[in-house]
N, C-alpha and C positions, 0 to 999 in steps of 0.2 A: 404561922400563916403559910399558906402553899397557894399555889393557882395553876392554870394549863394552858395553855393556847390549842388551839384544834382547827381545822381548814375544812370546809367545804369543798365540792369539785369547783370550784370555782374562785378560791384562796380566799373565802371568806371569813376572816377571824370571827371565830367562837372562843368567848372566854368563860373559864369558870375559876371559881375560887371561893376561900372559906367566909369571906364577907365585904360589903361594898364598899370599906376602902382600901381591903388588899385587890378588889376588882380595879376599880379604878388607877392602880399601879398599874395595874397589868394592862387597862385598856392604853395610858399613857404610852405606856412600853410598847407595845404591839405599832399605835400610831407612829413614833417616834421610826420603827425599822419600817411598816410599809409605807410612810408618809413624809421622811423625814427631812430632805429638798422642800415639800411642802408647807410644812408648819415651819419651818426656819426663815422661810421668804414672807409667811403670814406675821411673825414675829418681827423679823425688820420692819415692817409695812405697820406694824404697831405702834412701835416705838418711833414713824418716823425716820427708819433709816436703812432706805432702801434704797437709795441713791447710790451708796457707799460702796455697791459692787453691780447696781444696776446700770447705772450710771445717770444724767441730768434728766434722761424723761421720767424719772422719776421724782424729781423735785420737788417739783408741785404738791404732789401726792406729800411728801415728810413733810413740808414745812404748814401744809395744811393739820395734820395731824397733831405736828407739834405745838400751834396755834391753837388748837382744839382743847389740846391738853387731853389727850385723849390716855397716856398713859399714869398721866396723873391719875385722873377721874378712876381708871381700874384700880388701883392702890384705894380709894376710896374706899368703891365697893367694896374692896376685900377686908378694909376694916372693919367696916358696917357690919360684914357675915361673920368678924371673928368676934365680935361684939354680940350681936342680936343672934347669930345661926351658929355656932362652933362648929354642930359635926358639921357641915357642908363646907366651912370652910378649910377644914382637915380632912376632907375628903378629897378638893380641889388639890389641895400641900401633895397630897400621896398620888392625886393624876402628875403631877408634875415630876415629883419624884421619879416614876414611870418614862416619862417623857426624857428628863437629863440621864436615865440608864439605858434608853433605846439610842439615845444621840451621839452616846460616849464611844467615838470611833467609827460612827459613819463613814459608809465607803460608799455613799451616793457620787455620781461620776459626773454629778452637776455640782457639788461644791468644788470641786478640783478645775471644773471650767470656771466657776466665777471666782476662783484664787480666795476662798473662804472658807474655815472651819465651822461646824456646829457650835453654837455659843450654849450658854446655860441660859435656860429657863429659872422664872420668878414664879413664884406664888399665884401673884395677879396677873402673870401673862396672860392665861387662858381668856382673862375679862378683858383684858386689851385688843386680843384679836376678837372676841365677838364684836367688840365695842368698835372695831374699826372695819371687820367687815361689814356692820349695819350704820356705820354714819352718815351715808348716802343715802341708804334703802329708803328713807321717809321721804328723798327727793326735795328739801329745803331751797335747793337751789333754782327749783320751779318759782321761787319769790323774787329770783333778782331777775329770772326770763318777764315775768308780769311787767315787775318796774320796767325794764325793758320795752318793752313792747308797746306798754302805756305812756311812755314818755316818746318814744319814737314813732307810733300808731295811733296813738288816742286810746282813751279807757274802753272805749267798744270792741277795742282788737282783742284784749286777754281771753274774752270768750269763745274765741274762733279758734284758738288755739288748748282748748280746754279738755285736754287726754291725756292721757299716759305718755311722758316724754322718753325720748330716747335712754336715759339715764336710770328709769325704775324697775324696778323687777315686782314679777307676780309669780302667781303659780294658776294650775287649776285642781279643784277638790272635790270631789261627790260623794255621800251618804245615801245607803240607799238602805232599808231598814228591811228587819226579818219577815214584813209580811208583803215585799216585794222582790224575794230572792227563793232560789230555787230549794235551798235549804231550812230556811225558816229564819235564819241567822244574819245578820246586817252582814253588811260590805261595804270596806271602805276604802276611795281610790281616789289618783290621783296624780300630777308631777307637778313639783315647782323649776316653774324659768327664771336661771339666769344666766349669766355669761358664762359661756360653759369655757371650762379651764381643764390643764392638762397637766397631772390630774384632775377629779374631777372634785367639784365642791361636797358632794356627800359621802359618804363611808359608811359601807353596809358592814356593822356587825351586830353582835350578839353578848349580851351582857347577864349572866347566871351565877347565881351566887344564892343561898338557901333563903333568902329572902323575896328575891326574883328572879325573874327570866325575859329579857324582854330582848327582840330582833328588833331591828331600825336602822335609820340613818342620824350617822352623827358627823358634826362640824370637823373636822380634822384640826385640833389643835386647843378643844372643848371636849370636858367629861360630860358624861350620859348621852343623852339619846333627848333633845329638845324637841325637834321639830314632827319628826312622824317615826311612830314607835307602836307593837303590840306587844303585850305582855302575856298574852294567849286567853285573858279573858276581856279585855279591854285595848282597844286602839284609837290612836289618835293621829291627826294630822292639821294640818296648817297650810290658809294662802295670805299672802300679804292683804293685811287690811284699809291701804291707802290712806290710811289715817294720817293727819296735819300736827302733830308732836313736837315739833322744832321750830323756834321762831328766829328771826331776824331784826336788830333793832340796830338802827342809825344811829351813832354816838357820835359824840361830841367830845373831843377831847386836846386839851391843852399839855406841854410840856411845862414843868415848874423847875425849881431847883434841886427838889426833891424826888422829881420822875414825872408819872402822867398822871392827871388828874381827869375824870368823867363826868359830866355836866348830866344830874339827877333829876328824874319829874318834880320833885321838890324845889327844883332853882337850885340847890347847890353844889359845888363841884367836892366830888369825893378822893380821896386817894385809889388812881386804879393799880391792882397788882402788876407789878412789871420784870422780867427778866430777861435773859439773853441765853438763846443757843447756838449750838454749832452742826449742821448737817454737812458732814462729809459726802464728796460727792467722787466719782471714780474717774480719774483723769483728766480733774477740774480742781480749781479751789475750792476750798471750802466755803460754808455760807453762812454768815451770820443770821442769825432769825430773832426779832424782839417778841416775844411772848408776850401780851398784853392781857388782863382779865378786869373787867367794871364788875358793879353789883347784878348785872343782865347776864354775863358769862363771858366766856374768852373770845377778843377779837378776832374774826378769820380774815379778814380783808382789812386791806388798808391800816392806817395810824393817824397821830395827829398829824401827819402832811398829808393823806390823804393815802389814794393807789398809787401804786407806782407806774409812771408814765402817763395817769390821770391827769387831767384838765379840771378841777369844779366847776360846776353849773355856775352860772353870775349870779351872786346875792347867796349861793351853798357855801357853807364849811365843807372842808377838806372829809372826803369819805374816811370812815371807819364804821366796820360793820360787826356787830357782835351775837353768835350763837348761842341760845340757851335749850337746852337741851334734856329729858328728865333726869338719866343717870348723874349728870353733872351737878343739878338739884337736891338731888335726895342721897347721893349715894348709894342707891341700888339699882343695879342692874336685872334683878330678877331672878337671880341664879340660885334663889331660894324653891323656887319652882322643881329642881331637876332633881332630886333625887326623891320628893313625893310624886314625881311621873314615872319613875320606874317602881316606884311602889305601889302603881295603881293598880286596883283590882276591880273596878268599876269606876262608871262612870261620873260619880259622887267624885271619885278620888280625883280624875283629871280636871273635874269644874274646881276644888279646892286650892290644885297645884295651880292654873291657869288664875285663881286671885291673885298668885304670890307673882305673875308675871310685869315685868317693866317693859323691856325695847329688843325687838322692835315689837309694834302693832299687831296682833296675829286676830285674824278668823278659826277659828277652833272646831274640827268636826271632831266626835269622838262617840261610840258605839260599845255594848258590851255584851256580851253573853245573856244578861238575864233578861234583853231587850228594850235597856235604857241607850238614848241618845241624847249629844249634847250639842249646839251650832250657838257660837259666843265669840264676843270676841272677847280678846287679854289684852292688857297692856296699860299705858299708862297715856293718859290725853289730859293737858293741862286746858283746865276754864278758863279763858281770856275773850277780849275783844275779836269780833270777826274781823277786823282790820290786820290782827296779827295773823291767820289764819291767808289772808291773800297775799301782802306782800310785806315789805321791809317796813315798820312803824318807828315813828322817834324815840329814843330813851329817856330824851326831855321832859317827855310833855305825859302827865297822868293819864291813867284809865288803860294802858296794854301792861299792866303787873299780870303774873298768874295768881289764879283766883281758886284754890284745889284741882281736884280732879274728876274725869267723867266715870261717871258709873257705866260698867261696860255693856251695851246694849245685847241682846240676848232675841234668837229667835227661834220659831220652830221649823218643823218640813212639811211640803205642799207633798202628799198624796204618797206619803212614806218614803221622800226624797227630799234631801238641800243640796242646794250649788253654791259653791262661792269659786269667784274667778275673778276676784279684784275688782267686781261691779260695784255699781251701790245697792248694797244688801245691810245688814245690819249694821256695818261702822258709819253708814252715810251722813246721819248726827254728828261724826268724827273729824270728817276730811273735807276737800273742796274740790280737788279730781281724782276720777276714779277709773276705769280704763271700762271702752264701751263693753256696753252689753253682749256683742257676740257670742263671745266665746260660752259663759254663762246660757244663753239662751241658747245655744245649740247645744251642749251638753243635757240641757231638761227639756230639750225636743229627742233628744238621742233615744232618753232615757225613758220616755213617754210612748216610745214606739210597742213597749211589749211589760205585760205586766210581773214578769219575773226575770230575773236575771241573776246572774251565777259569775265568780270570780274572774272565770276563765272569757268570761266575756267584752270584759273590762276594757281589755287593749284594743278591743276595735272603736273605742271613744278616745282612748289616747290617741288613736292614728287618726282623727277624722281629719280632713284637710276642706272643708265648707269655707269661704271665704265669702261673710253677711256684710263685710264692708266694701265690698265694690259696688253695691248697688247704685252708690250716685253719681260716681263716674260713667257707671254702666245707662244709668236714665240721662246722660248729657249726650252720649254717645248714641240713644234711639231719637232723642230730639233732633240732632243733624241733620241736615240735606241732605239724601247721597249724592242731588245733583251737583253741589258744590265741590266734592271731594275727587281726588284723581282716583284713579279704576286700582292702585293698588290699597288705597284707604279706606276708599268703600269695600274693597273684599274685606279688608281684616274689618273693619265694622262688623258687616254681615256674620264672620265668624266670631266675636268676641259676644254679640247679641246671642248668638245660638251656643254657649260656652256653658259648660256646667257648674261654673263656677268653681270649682274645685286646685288647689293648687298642689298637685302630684308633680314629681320630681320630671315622672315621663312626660307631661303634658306641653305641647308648643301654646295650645291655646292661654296658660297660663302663663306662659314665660312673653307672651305678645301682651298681655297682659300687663305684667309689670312692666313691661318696655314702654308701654303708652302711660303707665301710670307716674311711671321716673321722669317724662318728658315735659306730663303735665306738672307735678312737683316743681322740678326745674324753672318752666315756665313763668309758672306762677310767680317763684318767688324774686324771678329780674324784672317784673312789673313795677313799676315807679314807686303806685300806691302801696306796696309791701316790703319794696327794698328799701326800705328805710330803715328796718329794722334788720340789715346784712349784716352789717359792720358792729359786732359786738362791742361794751364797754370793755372797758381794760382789767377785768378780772381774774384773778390768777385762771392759767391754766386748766386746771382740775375741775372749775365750771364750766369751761366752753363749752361740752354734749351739750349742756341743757338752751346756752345761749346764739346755738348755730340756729339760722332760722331753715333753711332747707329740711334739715331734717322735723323741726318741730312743723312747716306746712306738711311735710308725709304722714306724720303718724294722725294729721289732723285732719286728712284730707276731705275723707268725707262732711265735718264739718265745714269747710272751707266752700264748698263747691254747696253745700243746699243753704250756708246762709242766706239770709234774703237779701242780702246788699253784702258786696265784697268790696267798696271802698272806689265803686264802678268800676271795676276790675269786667271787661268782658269775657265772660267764663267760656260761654260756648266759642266764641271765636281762640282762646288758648286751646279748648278741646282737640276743635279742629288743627291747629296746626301742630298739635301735639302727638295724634293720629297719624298724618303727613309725615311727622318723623320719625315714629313711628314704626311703618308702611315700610320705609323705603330698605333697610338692611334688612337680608335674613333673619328666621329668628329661630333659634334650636330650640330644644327645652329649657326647664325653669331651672331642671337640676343642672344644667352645664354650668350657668351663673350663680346658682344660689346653693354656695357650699358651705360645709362648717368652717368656719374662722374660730377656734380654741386661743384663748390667749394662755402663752406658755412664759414665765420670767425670762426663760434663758431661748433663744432660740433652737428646735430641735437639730441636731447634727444630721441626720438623714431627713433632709425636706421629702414631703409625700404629696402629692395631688389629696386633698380632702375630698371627700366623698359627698357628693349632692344630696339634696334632701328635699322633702317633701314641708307643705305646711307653709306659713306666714304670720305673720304680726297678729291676727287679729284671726285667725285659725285655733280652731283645739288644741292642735298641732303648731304650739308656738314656735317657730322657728324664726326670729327676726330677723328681715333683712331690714334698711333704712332707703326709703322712697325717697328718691331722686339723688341717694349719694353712694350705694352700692349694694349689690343680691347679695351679695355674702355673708352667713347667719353668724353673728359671733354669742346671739342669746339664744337660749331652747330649753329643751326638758334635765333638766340639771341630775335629773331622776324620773323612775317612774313606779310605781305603788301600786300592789293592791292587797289591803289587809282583809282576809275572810274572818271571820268571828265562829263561825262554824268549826272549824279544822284550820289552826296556824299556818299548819303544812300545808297544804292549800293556796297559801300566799303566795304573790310572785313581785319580783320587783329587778330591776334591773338599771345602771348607772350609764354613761357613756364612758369608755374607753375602758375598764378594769380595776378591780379591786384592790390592785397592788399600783403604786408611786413609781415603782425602780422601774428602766428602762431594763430591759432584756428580762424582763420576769414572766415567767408564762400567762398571767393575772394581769399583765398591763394593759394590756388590751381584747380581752377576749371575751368583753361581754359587746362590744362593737358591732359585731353583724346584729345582734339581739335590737342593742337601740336605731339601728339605723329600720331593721325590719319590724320594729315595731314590737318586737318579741318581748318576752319576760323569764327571767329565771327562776326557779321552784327557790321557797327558803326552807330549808331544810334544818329540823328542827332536832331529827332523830340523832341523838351522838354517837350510836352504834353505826350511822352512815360516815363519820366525820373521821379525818386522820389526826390525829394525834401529832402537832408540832415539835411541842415541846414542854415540860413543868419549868413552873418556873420560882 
């Protein structure tokens, strides 16, 4: 067996080698040297034990994990695949392998600050880190905001609040087919948002081997190429499907002599699984954690005394709340998928791979050479009660068991184009919120302006910065008096009325903008009839994004403000004094406040002013800030894509900050100006262009 590694101008691992699982060594390998701080911090974060050199803000995060069972469940899956899939799961063995030969002597200059060595990698770590970078993604914890809201609000309030929380991530996707391109050949485009990190969450390389050839972005710390990938006659990509996957069930549980026991829709009390861990914590004691799992799945919150610091309701048992989840279920995670996606050669192949998919939820575009396309989703949605679907149901009482699974909806394209952008498009059968239409509806207005279009054209729809959700703050604001208002409110009126909408980094009019819109937010939510719901329940840590009410009136605003009834909340009179405040300071551009925020584990040694940015929440140009709690984007284009089906090379895609992990590496940062400018970088396919690293 032999292999190569080879770089691009832009240190992009190309790998080749005699077959895909001495590739898969080598992609291990490869990750492990330019990633290796990275998947080491993904790995603690696995396992739960990240505390151990992070220190207590991480806590939350391990002992949730560890409650989850999350590295149990990977061990699952990875029997199920040595069981039902061998080579995939021997394929996995030898990324790993890859992985513990890159790690062996790491001279990353972030282990030496957190006083940690590289540890060894397991078989099933790979499934641990996917399985723990998407335990949120489905956003579960939108069920305890409902109860929430519902108990503090009345049941009429969860609807007002009914968007994409601060806590979920999307992307945006577009198919546009050969008889609306310049070449005759589909194209296909796109970035997924999320929290952008440093490094960054995707990894551009290239995986060849006499079998295939496939460019893409892959997971850093995951073999193949899952999410968006071309193989030079087929490509594919991915936005979160907002699908409802994960449920919540209130348990009932008793201490015996013999441990805990959980109170079954049948009336009786069963034996629940129970043990004890220990998450070491860095310049603290250690923590003891009871592990708990019923017939529903492993408790996250609370036990039989309930939450900690918790009061019960009068007439409730002491909370315990328990997660069921599908990998947990079935033992598959999906990972049967990945190596018939680098085998695809059409677009039959990737609908095949995408049955074999679990979690998370995906929308599926994928396009090929001979002028098939495909828009589906994958993944795995269990048949239950609509009760389980909104919020937290009993585990007592019959009728929320899972009932199989949904068959994955499937649809086609409007005038030789699909969008997916987290709307409701075909998972809608699937989920209960979905993130407004915007984004979606101005990408197939983008795309409507002209009847062919060409790869190269692609990034001026990644950079749109149109902002369709101010309109109803914008309609409270033409409704106004001016007489009412003082002469510096009424100008910025007059100017926000005459505003293009558009949220550019240059733009004052934007940045006054969000200044009135943070004020109204604010406002809003120290109103009597809404501050009810401030002061969250006592639930670990790790749920507060979803349970802060500030930020969930922002991202809801526009709902908020065209309800018909706000709870007699007087809207236009918050407008007005929200304008007023508004009015009165200066107000520079949007970019001076609304910078990238990266979350990095370690703090960088040399702090830099981050660089302003263009875009918004609910812009093409996802760049989140969070309304009424701060501008500064810590979610955006995680990536950006565009696969041509015509000529590979052709393609362009480009990450934030660099191809390479290591700080002082030329590749750490030098595809930066690119994303900040909206730019793309060619993927170069020709190996007569590529340098030669090293055989390995």
């Amino acid at each position: 067996m032999s292999g190569a590694i080879f770089r691009d101008p832009w240190g992009i691992p190309h790998l080749r080698a005699d077959d895909a699982r001495e590739l898969a060594r080598l992609q291990g390998l490869v990750t492990a040297r330019d990633r290796g701080w990275q998947i080491e911090v993904e790995r603690h974060r696995a396992q739960g034990a990240s505390a151990s050199f992070l220190g207590a803000g991480e806590l939350s995060w391990d002992v949730l994990v560890r409650r989850a069972r999350v590295a149990d469940t990977a061990r699952r899956c990875l029997a199920r695949l040595e069981e039902h899939d061998p080579e995939t799961a021997d394929w996995i063995r030898a990324y790993v392998t890859g992985v513990n030969e890159g790690l062996d002597g790491h001279d990353a200059p972030e282990f030496a600050r957190a006083g940690i060595l590289p540890g060894r990698w397991e078989p099933w770590t790979p499934l641990a880190v996917w399985l723990s970078t998407h335990l949120l993604f489905a956003g579960f914890p939108a069920k305890l905001w409902r109860d929430h809201a519902a108990a503090r609000l009345g049941a009429d309030a969860v609807g007002l609040f009914a968007t994409d929380g601060p806590g979920t991530s999307g992307s945006n996707g577009w198919l546009v087919a050969g008889e609306r391109t310049v070449t005759g050949q589909a194209v296909v485009a796109g970035d997924p948002h999320r929290f952008i990190e440093d490094p960054g969450v995707y990894q551009q390389i290239r995986l060849s081997c006499p079998e295939f050839d496939v460019v893409g972005l892959a997971v850093p710390g995951v073999p193949g190429i899952a999410h968006f990938g071309h193989t030079g006659t087929v490509a594919w990509a991915i936005t979160n499907a907002m699908a409802d996957y994960q449920d919540l069930y209130r348990e009932r549980l008793r201490r015996t002599g013999a441990g805990i026991e959980a109170l079954g829709p049948d009336g009786v009390w069963r034996r629940a699984a129970r043990h004890t861990e220990t998450v070491e914590v860095a310049g603290e004691e250690p923590v003891e954690v009871e592990v708990v799992e019923t017939d529903r799945g492993p408790v996250v919150i609370g036990g039989p005394e309930g939450l900690d610091g918790g009061v019960p309701e009068p007439g409730e048992p002491p909370l315990a709340v328990a997660l069921r989840y599908p990998p947990r279920v079935t033992g598959d995670l999906g990972f049967g998928a990945l190596l018939p996606l680098l085998r695809a050669r059409r677009v039959a192949d990737v609908d095949r791979a995408a049955d074999l998919w679990a979690e998370p939820v995906n929308v599926v575009l994928a396009a090929d050479t001979e002028g098939g396309t495909l828009h589906r989703v994958a993944g795995r949605v269990p048949v239950r009660s609509a009760a389980n679907r909104l919020r937290l149901v009993p585990a007592w009482e019959p009728g929320h068991e899972w009932r199989g699974w949904h068959e994955p909806p499937r649809a086609g394209l409007d005038d030789g184009v699909a969008v997916m952008a987290n709307q409701r498009g075909p998972a809608a059968p699937l989920g209960v919120e979905f993130a407004p239409p915007h984004r979606a509806g101005r990408i197939a207005a983008l795309l409507a302006r002209r009847h062919r279009w060409s790869a190269a054209d692609m990034a001026a729809i990644h950079t749109d910065t149109h902002l369709a959700s101010a309109a109803p703050l914008l309609d409270h604001l033409a409704a106004l008096d001016a007489r009412d208002l003082t002469g510096p409110a009424s100008a910025l009126r007059e100017r926000l009325l005459a505003w293009d909408r558009h949220m550019d980094a240059g733009s004052t009019d934007a940045a006054a903008f969000a200044a009135l819109r943070g004020a109204v937010v604010r406002r809003l939510a120290a109103e009597p009839a809404l501050a009810a719901a401030a002061a969250p329940p006592p639930y670990p840590e790790v749920f507060r994004p979803w349970l802060a009410l500030v930020p969930r009136i922002g991202f809801a605003l526009e709902h908020v403000l065209s309800a018909e009834d706000l709870f007699g909340v007087d809207r236009p009179a918050v407008v007005r004094a929200a304008l007023e405040e508004a009015a009165a300071p200066p107000a520079g551009a949007w970019g001076d406040t609304h910078r990238l925020a990266p979350w990095r584990a370690l703090p960088s040694e040399e702090p830099q002013e981050e660089p302003g940015l263009s875009g918004d929440h609910d812009c093409v140009l996802c760049t989140s800030a969070v309304p009424g709690v701060t501008d500064l984007a810590a979610r955006g284009p995680a990536a950006r894509y565009v696969w041509d089906l015509a000529r590979r090379e052709d393609s362009r895609w480009v990450v934030p900050h660099g191809a390479s992990g290591r700080p002082g590496s030329p590749h750490h940062r030098d595809q930066q100006s690119l994303w900040l400018a909206g730019d793309l970088a060619p993927v170069v396919t020709d190996w007569a262009q590529l340098t030669k690293e090293t055989d390995v």
